[in-house]
Structures are given as structure tokens and as C-alpha cells.
C-alpha positions as CSV (number, residue, x, y, z in Angstrom):
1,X,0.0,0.0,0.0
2,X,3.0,2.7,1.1
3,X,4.2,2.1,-2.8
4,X,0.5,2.8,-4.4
5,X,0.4,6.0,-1.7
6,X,4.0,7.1,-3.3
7,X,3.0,6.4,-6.9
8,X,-0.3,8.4,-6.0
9,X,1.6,11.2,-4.3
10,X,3.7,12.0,-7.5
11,X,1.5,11.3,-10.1
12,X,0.1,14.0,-12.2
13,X,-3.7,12.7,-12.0
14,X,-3.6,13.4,-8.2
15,X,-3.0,17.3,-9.3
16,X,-5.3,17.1,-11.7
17,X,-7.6,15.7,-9.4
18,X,-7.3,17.7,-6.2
19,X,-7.1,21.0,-8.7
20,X,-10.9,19.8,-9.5
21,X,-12.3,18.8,-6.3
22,X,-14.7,20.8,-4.8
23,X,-13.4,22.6,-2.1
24,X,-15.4,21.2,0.9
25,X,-17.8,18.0,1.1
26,X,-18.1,14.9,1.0
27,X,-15.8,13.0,-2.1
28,X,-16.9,9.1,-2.9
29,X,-14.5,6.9,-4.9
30,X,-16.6,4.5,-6.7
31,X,-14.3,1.5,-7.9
32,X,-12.0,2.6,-5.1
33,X,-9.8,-1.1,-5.2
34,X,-7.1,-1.3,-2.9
35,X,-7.7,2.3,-1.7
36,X,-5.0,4.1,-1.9
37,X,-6.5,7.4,-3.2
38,X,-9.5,7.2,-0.8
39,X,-6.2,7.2,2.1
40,X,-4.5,10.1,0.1
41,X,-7.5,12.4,-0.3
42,X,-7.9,11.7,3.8
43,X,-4.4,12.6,4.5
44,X,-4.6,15.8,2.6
45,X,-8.1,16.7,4.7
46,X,-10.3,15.7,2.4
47,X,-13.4,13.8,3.4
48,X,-13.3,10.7,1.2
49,X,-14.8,7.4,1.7
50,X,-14.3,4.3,-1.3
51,X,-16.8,1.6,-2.7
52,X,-15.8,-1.0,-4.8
53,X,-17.5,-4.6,-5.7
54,X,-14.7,-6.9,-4.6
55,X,-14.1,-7.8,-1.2
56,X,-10.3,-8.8,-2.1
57,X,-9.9,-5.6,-3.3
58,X,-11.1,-3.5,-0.1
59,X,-8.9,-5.4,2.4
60,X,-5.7,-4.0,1.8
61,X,-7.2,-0.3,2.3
62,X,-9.7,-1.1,5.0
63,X,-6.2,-2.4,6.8
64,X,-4.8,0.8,6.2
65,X,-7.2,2.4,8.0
66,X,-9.5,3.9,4.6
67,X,-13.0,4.1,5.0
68,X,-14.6,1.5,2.3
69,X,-17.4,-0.6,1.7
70,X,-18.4,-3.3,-0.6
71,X,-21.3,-1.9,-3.2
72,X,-22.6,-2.4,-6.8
73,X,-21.8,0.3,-8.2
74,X,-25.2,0.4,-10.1
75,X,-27.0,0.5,-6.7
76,X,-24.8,2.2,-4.2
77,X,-26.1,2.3,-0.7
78,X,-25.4,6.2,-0.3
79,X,-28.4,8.5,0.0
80,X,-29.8,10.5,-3.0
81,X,-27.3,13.7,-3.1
82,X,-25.1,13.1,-0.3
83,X,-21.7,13.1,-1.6
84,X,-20.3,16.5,-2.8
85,X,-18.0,14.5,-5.7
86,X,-17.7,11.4,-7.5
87,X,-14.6,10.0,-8.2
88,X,-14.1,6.8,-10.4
89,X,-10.9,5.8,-12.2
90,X,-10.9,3.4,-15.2
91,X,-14.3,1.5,-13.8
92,X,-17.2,2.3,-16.1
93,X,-15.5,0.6,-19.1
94,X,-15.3,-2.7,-17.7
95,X,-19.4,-3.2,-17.5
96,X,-19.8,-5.2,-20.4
97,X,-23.4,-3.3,-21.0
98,X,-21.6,0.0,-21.0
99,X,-21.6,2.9,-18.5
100,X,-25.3,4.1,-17.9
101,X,-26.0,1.9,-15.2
102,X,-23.2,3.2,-13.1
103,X,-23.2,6.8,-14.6
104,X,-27.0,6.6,-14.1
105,X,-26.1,6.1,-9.8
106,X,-23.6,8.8,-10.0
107,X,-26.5,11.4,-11.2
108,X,-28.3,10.0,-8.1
109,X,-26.0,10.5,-5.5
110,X,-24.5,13.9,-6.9
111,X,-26.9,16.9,-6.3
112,X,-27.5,19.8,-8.6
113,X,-24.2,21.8,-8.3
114,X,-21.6,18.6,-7.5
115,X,-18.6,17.6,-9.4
116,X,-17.9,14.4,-11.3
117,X,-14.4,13.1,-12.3
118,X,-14.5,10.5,-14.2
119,X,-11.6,8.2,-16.2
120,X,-11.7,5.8,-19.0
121,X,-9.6,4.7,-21.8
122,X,-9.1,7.3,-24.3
123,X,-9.9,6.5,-28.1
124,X,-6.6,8.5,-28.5
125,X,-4.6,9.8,-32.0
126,X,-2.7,6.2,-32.0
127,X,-5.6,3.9,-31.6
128,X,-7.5,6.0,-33.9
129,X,-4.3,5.1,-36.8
130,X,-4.4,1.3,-35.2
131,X,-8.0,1.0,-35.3
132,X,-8.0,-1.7,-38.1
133,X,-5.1,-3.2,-36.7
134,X,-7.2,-3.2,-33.2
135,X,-10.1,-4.4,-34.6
136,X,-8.3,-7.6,-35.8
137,X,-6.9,-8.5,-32.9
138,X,-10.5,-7.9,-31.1
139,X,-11.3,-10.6,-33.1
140,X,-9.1,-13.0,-33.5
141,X,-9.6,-12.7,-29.1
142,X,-13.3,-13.4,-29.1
143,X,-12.8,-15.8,-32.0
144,X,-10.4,-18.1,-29.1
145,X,-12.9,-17.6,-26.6
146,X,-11.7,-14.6,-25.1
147,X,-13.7,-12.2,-22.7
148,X,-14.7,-8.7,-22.8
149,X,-12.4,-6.5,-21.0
150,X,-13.5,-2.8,-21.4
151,X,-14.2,0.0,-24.1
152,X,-12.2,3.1,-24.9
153,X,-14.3,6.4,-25.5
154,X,-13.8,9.7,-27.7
155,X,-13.9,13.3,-25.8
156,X,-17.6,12.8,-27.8
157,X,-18.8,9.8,-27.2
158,X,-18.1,10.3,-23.1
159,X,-19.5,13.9,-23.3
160,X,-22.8,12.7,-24.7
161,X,-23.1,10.1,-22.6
162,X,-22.2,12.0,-19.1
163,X,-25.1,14.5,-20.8
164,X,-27.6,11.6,-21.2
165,X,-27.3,11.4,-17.2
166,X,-27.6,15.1,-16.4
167,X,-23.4,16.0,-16.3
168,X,-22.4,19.1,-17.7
169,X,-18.7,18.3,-18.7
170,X,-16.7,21.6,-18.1
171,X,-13.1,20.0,-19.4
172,X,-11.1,16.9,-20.4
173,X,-7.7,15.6,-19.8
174,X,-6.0,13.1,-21.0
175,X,-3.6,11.4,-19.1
176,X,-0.6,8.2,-18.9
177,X,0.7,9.4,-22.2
178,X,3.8,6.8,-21.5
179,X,1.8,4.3,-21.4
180,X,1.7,3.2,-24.6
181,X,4.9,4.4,-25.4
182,X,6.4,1.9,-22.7
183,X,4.1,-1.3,-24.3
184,X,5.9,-0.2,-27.3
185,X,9.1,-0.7,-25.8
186,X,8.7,-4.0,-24.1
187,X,7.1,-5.2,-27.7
188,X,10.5,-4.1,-29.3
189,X,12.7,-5.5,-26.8
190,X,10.9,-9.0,-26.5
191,X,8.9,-8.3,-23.1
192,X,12.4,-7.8,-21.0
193,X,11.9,-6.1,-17.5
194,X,14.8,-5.0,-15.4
195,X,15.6,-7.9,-13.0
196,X,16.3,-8.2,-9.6
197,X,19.9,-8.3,-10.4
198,X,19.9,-5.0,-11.3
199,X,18.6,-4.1,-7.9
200,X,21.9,-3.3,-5.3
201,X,21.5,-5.8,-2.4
202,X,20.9,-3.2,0.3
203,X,17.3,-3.4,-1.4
204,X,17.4,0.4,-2.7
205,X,17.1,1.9,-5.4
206,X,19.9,4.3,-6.6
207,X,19.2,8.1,-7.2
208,X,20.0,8.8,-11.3
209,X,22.2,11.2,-12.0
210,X,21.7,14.9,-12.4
211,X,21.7,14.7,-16.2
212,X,19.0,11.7,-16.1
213,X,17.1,13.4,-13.9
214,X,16.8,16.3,-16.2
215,X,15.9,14.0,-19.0
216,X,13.3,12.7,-17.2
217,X,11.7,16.2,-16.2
218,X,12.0,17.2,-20.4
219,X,10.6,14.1,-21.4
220,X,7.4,14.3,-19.0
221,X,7.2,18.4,-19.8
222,X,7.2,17.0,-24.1
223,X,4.7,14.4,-23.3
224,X,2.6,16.4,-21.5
225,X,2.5,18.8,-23.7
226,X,-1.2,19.3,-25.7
227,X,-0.4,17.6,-29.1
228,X,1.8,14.4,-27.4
229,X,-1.4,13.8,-24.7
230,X,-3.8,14.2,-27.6
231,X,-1.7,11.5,-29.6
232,X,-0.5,9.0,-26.6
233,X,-2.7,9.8,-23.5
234,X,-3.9,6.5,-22.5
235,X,-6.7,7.5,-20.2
236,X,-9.0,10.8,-20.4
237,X,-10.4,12.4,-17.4
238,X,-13.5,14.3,-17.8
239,X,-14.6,16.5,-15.0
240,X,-18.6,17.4,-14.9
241,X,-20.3,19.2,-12.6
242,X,-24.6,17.9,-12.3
243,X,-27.1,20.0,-13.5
């Protein structure tokens, strides 16, 4: 959990998020998992609580001391407008049905005036150019018996549908643009991972040098940049407020 925390603490969703956070109230995490951003909104005052459907999921951050609780996510057990925010992070695309269900609950527990922030995969510039390519291998997947994963939406198609249920979307951001950029890699390089061998046996991890360090801070400024997150951002973050 202290490594999810970390990851949280520096990552540039949690800015993102906590930029579009209502300033006071209540803030649900709906398809919380193991927690961690239900414990990090806490520890930075914020009055955050986490549902998600699995049980496994929940014990790690109910240890930890997070307030969760096991819930469909299509029925929630939270009263009709009690939570100032909604926060969910890549869940609606897994329902096999599609979002409404669960973006239909959100509209019920949001009142008039609340925020949404809401993630799911983003039908980005690269899967738009790979789209016959993707579609192939969707295919070939279901054609071996595979199962349904999850969907990827345009800035459109999640606009329209956060609409359908009452959400005014007031801006998107993508987000993760290394994400695809690092599958890429590990495609090129045969799957390789660093090993533990390259880990020194006191069991830390060496600070880079100056000069990587300053490569790393360019490369994040480039792919953060408008046209690079537009072309690689894995994930898109729409942030709504209910009408």
C-alpha cells in the first residue's frame, strides 16, 4: 500500500484531481480497489470514503485504515445527493453493458451543483491510426474464446453520454501518455523487464544522476504537452459538474 500511496503522491492525475475537487464535502470513490486514493484524499483533509465490488480488493485499504465498503456500483447504498464528488478511475468501461448503469447512480447521489471526475480509456490519435489493426486483434480474441475487457471512448462519445445522465462536462484531460509508449518498448525489446539483479542488495534503489534526472523532467514536460497527450494519452479524465 506505502508504494500505491507514493505512486499516488507524484503522479500528475492526483493534481489534476485535487485541482478539480470541490473545495469542501463529502468525495466518494466508486471502484476505489485497494484504496489508496480514498487514504491520500484523507491525509490531505479531504473527506473521502471508497466503494468498490470486490471484497479482495477492499482489504488492503480497510487495513490501512480507509473508509470502504463493498457496493454495486449500479446501486450504491449512499443516499440520493449526499456526496459532494464522484470519483471513479478506469471503472465504467469494464461493464460489459456499457456505463449508464453506473453513470445513471452517480446522477443520483450527486446533487445539482456537484462535481464528477470521471476516467476511462481514451480513443486517443494512435488507436485512432491502429484501429484496423485493433479491430483484428479484437477478433481474433473473441474468435479463441476470449472475454470482454473494457471500451475506450472519444472526448464525444463520453461527453454525450455523461449529458444523457444530467453531467455538464466543463473539461477533459488526457492522461498516462507513456503508457503506450512503454508497451511499445517492451514489444520491441521482446517483453524484457529490469531484473532483480539490477537491484543493489541493500534493497534500494539508486538516485539517477543529475543529467537523467533532467531528461526525465523534459521528457514528461514533451509528453505532457497538448499535441503528445492528444496523440499518446492513455486515459481521459472528464470532469462534470450535475445539472
Amino acid at each position: 500500500m506505502e508504494e500505491l500511496l507514493r505512486i499516488a503522491r507524484e503522479s500528475p492525475l492526483t493534481e489534476l484531481i485535487e485541482r478539480n475537487l470541490p473545495a469542501t464535502g463529502r468525495v466518494l470513490e466508486a471502484g476505489c480497489g485497494l484504496g489508496q486514493y480514498v487514504l491520500l484524499l484523507r491525509e490531505r483533509g479531504r473527506a473521502a470514503l471508497g466503494a468498490d465490488w470486490s471484497l479482495d480488493a477492499l482489504r488492503a485499504g480497510a487495513r490501512a485504515g480507509a473508509p470502504v465498503s463493498v457496493m454495486d456500483l449500479r446501486a450504491l447504498a449512499v443516499a440520493t445527493g449526499a456526496v459532494a464528488a464522484y470519483l471513479s478511475l478506469g471503472v465504467v468501461e469494464h461493464d460489459p453493458d456499457g456505463p449508464d448503469a453506473i453513470l445513471r447512480e452517480a446522477a443520483r447521489v450527486v446533487p445539482p451543483g456537484g462535481r464528477l471526475l470521471l476516467s476511462v480509456p481514451y480513443w486517443n490519435g494512435v488507436r485512432r491510426i491502429g484501429a484496423p489493426y485493433l479491430r483484428r486483434q479484437a477478433g481474433l480474441t473473441r474468435a479463441a474464446g476470449g472475454q470482454f475487457y473494457q471500451y475506450a471512448f472519444t472526448r464525444r462519445e463520453l461527453g454525450r453520454r455523461l449529458a444523457a445522465h444530467g453531467f455538464a462536462v466543463r473539461a477533459f484531460h488526457p492522461y498516462d501518455p507513456a503508457r503506450i509508449l512503454r508497451k511499445a518498448l517492451r514489444g520491441l525489446r521482446g517483453g524484457a523487464r529490469v531484473t532483480s539483479s539490477a537491484v543493489p542488495a541493500s534493497g534500494r534503489t539508486p538516485a539517477p544522476p543529475a543529467d537523467r534526472r533532467a531528461w526525465r523532467r523534459a521528457a514528461r514536460a514533451l509528453l505532457y504537452s497538448g499535441p503528445a497527450l492528444r496523440l499518446f494519452g492513455h486515459m481521459l479524465l472528464a470532469v462534470a459538474v450535475r445539472r
